[in-house]
N, C-alpha and C positions, 0 to 999 in steps of 0.2 A: 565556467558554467557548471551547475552543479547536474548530476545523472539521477533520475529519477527514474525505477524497474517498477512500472507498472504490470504488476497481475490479475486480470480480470476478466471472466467469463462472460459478461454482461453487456450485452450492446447496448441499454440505456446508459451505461455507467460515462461510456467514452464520448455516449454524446455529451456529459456534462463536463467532461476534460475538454472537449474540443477548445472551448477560447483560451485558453492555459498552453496548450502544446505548442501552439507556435510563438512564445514569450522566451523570450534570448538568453530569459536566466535558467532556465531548463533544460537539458537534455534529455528526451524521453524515450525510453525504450519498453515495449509495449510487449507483454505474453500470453498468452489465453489462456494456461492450464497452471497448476502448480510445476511440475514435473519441468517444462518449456522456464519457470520461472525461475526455478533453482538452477538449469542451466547459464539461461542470462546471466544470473547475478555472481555466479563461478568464473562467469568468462569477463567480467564486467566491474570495474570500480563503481560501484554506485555508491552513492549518498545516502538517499531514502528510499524503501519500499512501500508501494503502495498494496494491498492486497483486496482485492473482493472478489472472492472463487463463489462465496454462497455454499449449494451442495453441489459437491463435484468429489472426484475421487479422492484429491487432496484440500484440505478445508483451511481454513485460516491459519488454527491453532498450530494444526499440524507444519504449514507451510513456515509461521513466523517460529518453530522450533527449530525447525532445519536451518533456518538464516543465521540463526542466534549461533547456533553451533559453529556458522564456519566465521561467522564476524560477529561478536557477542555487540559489540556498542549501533552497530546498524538501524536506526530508529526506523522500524512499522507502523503507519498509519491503515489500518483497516476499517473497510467499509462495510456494513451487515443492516440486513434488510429492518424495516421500522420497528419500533415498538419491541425491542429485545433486551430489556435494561441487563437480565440478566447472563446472558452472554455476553455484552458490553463490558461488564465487571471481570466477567471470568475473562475474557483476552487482556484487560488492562493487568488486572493481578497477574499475568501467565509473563508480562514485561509487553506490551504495546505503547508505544508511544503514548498513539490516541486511537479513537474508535469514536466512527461519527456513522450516523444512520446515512441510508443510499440518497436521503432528499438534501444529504449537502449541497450547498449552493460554493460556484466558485471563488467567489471572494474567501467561505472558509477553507478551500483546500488548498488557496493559496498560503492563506495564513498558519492552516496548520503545517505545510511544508516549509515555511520558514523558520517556522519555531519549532522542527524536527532539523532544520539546517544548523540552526544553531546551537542546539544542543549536543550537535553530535562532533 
């Protein structure tokens, strides 16, 4: 089963994981803050990260740096609120997997965790 570190400040966000979370191919472990999330993923073999902090003290960019540092191949998929193409570009350039707007639907976040599963 592969371990999925969900980072997310977002209460809409987890209701759009809810039908995902309980799927057998997943194990999900869940953080609220950046900070909570670098923990997890220190104590933690994970597969993928998921990130959507938004603004909070520790933001994407900064989050999926720290990750990279301690496990460089780690695939990020981040979440960031609609209509930002150009932030979009700057996390893909910065090494994110992918970067999809917060109105993903769960058919693509399945998809894109399989195609960061098997990438990595």
């Amino acid at each position: 089963m592969k371990r999925i570190l969900v980072i997310n400040n977002r209460q809409s966000f987890l209701k759009t994981l809810a039908p995902i979370t309980n799927d057998n191919r997943f194990d999900f472990i869940f953080a609220k803050n950046g900070s909570e999330g670098l923990e997890a993923f220190k104590k933690s073999n994970v597969d993928v990260v998921i990130s959507h902090l938004g603004k909070s003290r520790m933001d994407d960019m900064e989050l999926m740096f720290y990750v990279h540092e301690i496990r460089p191949n780690v695939p990020i998929i981040i979440i960031i609120q609609q209509n930002n193409d150009v932030k979009k570009e700057q996390l893909l350039k910065a090494g994110a997997f992918a970067c999809h707007y917060e109105t993903i639907s769960v058919s693509e976040i399945i998809d894109s965790l399989n195609q960061a599963i098997l990438s990595s």
